[in-house]
ZAMARGU-4260 file (C-alpha; in steps of 0.2 Angstrom, whole numbers, plus 5000, padded with zeros to 4 digits):
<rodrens>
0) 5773/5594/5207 | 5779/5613/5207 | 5785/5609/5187 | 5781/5618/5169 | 5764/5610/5163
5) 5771/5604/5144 | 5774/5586/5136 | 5794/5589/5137 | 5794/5592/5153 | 5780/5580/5160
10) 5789/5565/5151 | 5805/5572/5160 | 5797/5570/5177 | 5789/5554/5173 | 5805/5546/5170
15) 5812/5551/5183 | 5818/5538/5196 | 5808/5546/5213 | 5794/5551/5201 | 5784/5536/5210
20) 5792/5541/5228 | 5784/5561/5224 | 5765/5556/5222 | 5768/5546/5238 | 5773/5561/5247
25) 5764/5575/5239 | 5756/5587/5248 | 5737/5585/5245 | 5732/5594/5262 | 5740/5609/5254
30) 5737/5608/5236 | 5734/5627/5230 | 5713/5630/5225 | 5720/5638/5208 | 5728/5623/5202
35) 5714/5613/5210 | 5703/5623/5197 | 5714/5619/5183 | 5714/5602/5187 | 5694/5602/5187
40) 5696/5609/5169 | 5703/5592/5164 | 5694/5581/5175 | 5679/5587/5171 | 5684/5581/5154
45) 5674/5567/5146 | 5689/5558/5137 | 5698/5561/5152 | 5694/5545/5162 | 5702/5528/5168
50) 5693/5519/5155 | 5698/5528/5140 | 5716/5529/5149 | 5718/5511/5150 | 5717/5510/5131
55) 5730/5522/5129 | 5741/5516/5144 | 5741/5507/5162 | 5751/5522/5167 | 5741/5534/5160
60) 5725/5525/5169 | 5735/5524/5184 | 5740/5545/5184 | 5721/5548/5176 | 5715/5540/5194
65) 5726/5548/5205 | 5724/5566/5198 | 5705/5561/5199 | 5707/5556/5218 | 5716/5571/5223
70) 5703/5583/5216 | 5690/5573/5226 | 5701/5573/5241 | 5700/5592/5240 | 5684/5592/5237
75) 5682/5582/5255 | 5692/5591/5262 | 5685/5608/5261 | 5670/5601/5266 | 5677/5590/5282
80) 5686/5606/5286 | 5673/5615/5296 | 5668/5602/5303 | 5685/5598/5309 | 5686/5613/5316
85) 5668/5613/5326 | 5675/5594/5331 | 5690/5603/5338 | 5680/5616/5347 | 5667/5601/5354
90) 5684/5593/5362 | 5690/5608/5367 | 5670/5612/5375 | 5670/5592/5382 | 5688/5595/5388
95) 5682/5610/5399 | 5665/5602/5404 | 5677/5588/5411 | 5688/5598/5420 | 5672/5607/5428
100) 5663/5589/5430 | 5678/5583/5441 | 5678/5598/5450 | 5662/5598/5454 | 5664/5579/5458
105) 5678/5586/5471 | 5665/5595/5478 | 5652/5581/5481 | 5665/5572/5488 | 5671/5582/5500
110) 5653/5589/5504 | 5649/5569/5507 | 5662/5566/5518 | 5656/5583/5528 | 5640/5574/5526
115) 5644/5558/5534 | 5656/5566/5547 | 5640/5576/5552 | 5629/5559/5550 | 5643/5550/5561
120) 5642/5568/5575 | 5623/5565/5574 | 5623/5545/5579 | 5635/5552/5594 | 5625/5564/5600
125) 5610/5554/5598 | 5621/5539/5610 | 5625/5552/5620 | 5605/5560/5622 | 5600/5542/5626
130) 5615/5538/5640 | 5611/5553/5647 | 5591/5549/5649 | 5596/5533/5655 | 5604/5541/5668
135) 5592/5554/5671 | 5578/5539/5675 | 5591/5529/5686 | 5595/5544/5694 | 5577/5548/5697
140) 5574/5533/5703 | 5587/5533/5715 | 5579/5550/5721 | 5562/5541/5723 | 5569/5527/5733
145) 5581/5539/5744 | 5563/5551/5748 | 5555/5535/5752 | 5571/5531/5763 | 5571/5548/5771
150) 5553/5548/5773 | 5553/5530/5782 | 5566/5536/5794 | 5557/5553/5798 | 5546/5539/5805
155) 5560/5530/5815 | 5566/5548/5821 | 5549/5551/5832 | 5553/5534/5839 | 5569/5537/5841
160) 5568/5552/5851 | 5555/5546/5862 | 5568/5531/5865 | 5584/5543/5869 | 5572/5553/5881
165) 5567/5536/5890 | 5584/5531/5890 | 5592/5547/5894 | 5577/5543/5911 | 5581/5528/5912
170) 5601/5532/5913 | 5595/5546/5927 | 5587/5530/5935 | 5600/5518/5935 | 5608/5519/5951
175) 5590/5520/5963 | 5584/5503/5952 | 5600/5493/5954 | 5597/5498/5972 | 5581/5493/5972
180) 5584/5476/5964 | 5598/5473/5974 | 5585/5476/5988 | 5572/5463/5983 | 5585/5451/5980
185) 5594/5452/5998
</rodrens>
């Protein structure tokens, strides 16, 4: 409490009317290790205990537990302090690993999307491949059906030539039938 250690002055600071309200709020994340290692002195004493305190006074119990608590606070404490510190640096590592984990989770999801917009291209042209082959084999059959056409009026174009030339003659020989038909008939 930042006082002389002496009766006079201890009984002072016990009677005081905060005395209470000062161990609530001492500092025991700060104590300084040489007064720790004076306090050890006395703790490590075998008369000083709760036990033997009570006998002498409830108060004296009550300041024999709490001098004994904050020695083993300390004690805690410098050994939980490393490990606080590698806890700290584990948030610090899991923080970054995060950050990296949603980047990378950015990533796949913008490489999915590609992925599907690629998968949704693919379907297209696959569509696409088999309209065009359908196509292709109407198409092709359309050509089959117009050679067989063509081929079957080659035919008819023999016939029909032979038929122009008779009836380019038979033109030519129009005017000498009529006249020989009007000829039998009279």
């Amino acid at each position: 409490l930042g006082v002389k250690p002496d009766w006079a002055t201890a009984k002072k600071v016990m009677n005081d009317m905060n005395f209470l309200q000062r161990l609530i709020d001492f500092d025991k994340d700060n104590i300084d290790p040489k007064k720790i290692r004076k306090l050890a002195k006395y703790v490590n004493e075998p008369d000083f205990n709760a036990e033997k305190m009570k006998s002498v006074s409830s108060a004296a119990c009550s300041l024999c537990m709490w001098v004994h608590a904050l020695v083993q606070y300390d004690a805690v404490v410098k050994n939980i302090a490393p490990k606080r510190a590698k806890l700290v640096e584990a948030e610090g590592n899991l923080a970054q690993v995060e950050r990296e984990l949603a980047q990378k989770q950015g990533n796949l999801k913008a490489i999915v999307a590609k992925v599907d917009a690629l998968k949704a291209k693919y379907e297209e042209s696959l569509q696409n491949k088999k309209d065009i082959e359908d196509r292709a084999k109407t198409t092709q059959v359309q050509l089959e059906r117009a050679t067989l056409l063509i081929d079957g009026l080659a035919d008819e174009k023999e016939r029909w030539v032979i038929l122009a030339a008779q009836l380019k003659s038979d033109l030519t020989n129009l005017v000498g039938d009529m006249m020989l038909a009007t000829g039998c008939l009279a």
